[in-house]
C-alpha positions as CSV (number, residue, x, y, z in Angstrom):
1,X,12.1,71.2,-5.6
2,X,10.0,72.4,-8.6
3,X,11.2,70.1,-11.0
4,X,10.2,67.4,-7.9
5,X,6.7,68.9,-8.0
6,X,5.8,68.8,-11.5
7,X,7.1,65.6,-12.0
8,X,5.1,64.0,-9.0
9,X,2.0,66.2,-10.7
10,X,2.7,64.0,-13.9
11,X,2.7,60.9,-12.4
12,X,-0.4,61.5,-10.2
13,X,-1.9,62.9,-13.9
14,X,-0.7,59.5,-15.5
15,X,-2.4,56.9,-12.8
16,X,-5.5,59.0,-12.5
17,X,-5.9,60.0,-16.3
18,X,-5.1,56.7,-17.9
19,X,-7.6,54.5,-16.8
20,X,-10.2,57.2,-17.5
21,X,-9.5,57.7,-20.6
22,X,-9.4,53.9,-21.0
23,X,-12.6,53.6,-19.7
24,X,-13.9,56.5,-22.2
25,X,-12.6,55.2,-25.2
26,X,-13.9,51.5,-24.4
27,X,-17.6,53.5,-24.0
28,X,-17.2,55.1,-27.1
29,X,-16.3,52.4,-28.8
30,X,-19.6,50.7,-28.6
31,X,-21.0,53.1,-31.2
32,X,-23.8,54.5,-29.0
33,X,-24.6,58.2,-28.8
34,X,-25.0,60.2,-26.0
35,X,-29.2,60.1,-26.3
36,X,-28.9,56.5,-26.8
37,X,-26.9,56.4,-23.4
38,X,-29.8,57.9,-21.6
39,X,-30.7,54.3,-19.8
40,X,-33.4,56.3,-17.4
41,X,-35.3,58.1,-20.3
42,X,-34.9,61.7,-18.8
43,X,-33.8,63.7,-22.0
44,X,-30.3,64.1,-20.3
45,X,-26.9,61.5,-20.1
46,X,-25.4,61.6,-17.2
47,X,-21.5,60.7,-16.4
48,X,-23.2,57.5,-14.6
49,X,-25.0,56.8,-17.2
50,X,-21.6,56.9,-19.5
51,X,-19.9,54.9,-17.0
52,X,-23.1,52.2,-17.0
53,X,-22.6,52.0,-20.6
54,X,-19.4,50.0,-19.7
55,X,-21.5,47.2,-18.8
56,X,-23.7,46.7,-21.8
57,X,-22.9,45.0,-25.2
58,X,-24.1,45.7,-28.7
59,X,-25.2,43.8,-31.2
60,X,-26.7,43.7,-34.6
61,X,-29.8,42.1,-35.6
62,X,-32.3,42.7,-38.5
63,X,-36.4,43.1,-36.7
64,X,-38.7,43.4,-39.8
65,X,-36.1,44.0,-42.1
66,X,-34.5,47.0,-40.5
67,X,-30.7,46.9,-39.3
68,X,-30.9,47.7,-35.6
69,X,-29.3,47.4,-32.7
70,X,-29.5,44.9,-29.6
71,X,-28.3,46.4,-26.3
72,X,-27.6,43.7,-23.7
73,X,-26.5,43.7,-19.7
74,X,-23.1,41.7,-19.8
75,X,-23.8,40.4,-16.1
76,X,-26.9,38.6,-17.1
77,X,-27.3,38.9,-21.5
78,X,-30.9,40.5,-20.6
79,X,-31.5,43.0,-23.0
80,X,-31.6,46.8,-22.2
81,X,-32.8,48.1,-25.3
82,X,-33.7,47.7,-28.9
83,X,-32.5,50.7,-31.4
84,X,-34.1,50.7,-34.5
85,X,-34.0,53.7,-37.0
């Protein structure tokens, strides 16, 4: 019966785990920091507002010689935000 339990535990761990971890990774891999995730300006990212970052895009582009960074909506291509250092 316990070896039934932990097992079933594992599985459940698996199918609720792996797609979060999927979907933290694929966040994380956009190369934004946590400030730069604050879409509301507050001073604070929230776990929405890490999850939101799953629809935006980033891309490069050089604004009076500078190397920034364009953040874009995917559902529309309207721009979010401009990072510039």
């Amino acid at each position: 019966m316990r070896r039934g339990k932990i097992i079933g535990l594992t599985i459940l761990g698996l199918v609720v785990g792996y797609p979060i971890v999927g979907i933290g990774l694929e966040t994380l891999g956009k190369g934004l920091s946590f400030s730069e995730m604050d879409w509301n300006g507050d001073g604070h990212t929230t776990v929405g507002e890490f999850f939101d970052t799953m629809n935006v895009g980033v891309s490069r582009v050089e604004i009076d010689g500078n190397a920034c960074r364009h953040v874009y909506a995917f559902k529309d291509g309207r721009p979010v935000k401009t990072l510039c250092p």
